[in-house]
Backbone as JSON Lines, residues from 0, in Angstrom:
{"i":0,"aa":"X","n":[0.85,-1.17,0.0],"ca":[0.0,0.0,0.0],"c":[0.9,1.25,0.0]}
{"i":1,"aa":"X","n":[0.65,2.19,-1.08],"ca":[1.7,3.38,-0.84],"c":[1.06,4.45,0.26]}
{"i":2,"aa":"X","n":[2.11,4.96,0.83],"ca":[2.23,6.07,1.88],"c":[1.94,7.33,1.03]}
{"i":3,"aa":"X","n":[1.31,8.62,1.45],"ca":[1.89,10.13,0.79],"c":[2.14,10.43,1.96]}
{"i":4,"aa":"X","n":[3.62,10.95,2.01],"ca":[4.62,12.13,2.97],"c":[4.57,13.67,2.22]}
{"i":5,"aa":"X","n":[4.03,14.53,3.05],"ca":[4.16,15.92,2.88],"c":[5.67,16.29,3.15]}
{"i":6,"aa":"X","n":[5.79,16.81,2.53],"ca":[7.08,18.06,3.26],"c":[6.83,18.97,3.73]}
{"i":7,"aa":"X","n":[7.12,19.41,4.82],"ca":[6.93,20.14,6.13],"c":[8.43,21.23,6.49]}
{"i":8,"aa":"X","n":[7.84,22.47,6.61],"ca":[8.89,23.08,6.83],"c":[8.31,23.58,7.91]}
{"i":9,"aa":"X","n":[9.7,23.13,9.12],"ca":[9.26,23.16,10.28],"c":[10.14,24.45,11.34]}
{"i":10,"aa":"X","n":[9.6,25.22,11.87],"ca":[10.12,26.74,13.03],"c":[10.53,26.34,13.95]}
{"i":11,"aa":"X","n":[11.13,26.2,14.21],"ca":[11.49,26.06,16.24],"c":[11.52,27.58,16.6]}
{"i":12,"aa":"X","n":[10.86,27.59,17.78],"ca":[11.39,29.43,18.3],"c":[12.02,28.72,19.95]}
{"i":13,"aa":"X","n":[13.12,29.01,19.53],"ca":[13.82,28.94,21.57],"c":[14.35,30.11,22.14]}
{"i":14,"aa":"X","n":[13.5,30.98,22.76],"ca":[14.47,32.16,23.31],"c":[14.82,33.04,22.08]}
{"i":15,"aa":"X","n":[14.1,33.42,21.25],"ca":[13.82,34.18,20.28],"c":[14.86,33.75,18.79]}
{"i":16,"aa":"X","n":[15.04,32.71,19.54],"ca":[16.0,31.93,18.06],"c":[15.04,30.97,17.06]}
{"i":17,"aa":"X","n":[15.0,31.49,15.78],"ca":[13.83,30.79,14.87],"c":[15.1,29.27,14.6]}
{"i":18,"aa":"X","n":[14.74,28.41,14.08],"ca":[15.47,27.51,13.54],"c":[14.25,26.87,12.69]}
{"i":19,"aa":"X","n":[14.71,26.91,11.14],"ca":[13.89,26.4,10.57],"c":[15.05,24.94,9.44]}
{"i":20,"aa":"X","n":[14.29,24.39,9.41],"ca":[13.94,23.12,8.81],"c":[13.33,22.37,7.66]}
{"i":21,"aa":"X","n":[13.5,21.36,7.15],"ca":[12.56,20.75,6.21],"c":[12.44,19.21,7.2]}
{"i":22,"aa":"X","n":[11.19,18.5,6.97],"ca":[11.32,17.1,6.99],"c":[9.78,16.36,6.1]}
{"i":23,"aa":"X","n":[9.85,15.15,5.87],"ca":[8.75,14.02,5.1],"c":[8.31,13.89,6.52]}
{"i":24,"aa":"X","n":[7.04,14.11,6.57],"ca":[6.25,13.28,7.08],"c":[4.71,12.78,6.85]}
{"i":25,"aa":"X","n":[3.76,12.18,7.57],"ca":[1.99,12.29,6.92],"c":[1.59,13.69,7.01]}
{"i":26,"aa":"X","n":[1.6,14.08,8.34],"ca":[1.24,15.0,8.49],"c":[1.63,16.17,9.74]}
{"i":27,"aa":"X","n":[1.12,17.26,9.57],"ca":[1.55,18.55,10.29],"c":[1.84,18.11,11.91]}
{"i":28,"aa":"X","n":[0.73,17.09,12.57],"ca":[1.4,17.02,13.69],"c":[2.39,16.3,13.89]}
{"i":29,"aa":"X","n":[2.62,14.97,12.99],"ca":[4.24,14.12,13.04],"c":[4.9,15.16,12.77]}
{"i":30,"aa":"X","n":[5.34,16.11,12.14],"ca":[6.38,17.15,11.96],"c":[6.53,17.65,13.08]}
{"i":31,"aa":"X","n":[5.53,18.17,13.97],"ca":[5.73,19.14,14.81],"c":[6.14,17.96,16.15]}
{"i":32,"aa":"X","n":[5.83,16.85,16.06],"ca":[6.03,15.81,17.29],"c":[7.81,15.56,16.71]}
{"i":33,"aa":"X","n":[8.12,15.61,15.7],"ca":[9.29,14.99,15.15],"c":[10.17,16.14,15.48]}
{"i":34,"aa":"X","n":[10.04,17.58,15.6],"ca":[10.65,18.59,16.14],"c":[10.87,18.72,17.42]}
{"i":35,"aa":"X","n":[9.48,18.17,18.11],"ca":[9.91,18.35,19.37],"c":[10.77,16.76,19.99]}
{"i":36,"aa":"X","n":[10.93,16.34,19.57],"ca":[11.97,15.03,19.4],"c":[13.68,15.5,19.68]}
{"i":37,"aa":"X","n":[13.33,16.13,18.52],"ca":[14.67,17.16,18.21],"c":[15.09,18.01,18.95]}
{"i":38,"aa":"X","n":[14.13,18.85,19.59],"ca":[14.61,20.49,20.28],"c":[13.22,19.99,21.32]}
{"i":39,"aa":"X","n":[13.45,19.01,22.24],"ca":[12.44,19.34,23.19],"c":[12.25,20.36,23.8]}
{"i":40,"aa":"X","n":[13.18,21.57,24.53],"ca":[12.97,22.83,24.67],"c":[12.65,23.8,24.17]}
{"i":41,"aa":"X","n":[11.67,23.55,23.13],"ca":[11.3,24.2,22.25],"c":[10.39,25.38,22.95]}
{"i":42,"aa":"X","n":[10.39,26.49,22.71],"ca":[8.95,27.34,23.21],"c":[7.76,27.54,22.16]}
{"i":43,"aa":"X","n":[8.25,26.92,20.52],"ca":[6.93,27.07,19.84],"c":[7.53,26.24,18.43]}
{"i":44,"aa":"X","n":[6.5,25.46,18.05],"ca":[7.01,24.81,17.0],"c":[5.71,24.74,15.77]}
{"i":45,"aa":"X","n":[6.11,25.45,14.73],"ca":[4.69,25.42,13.47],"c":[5.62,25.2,12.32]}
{"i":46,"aa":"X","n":[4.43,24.57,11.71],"ca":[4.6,23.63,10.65],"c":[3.99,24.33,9.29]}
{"i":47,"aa":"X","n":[4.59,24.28,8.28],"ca":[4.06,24.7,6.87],"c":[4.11,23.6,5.46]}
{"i":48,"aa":"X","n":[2.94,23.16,5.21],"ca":[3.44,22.02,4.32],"c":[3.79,22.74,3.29]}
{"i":49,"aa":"X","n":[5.04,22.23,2.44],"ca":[5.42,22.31,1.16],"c":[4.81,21.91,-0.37]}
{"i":50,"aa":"X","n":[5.06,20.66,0.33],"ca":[4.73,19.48,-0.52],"c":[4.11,18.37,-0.88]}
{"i":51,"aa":"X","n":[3.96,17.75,-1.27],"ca":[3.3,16.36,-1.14],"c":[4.11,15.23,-2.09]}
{"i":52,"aa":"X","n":[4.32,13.95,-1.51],"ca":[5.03,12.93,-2.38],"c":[4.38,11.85,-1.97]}
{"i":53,"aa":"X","n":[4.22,10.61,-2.86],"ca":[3.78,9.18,-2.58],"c":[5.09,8.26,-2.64]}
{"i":54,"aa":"X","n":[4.68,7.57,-1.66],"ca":[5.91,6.41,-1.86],"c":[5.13,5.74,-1.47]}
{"i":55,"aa":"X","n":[5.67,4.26,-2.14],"ca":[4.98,3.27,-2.35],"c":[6.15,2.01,-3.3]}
């Protein structure tokens, strides 16, 4: 069964530092759970989809 992964361009704000990002995922909240993975001290994390791809 094929998957579609968005691309997600993802903000971190820590202490007024943006850090932005790309990653594949389904969707806006795996990105934003997959950030806070990354930068658990995050103070704000939003998501913008790019893209869309199927794999399969």
């Amino acid at each position: 069964m094929a998957r579609t992964l968005r691309t997600y361009q993802v903000t971190v704000l820590d202490g007024g530092k943006h850090t932005r990002f790309t990653t594949q995922q389904r969707n806006g909240a795996a990105a934003a759970t997959y950030a806070l993975s990354i930068y658990p001290w995050a103070r704000s994390v939003s998501t913008k989809p790019l893209s869309t791809h199927r794999a399969g």
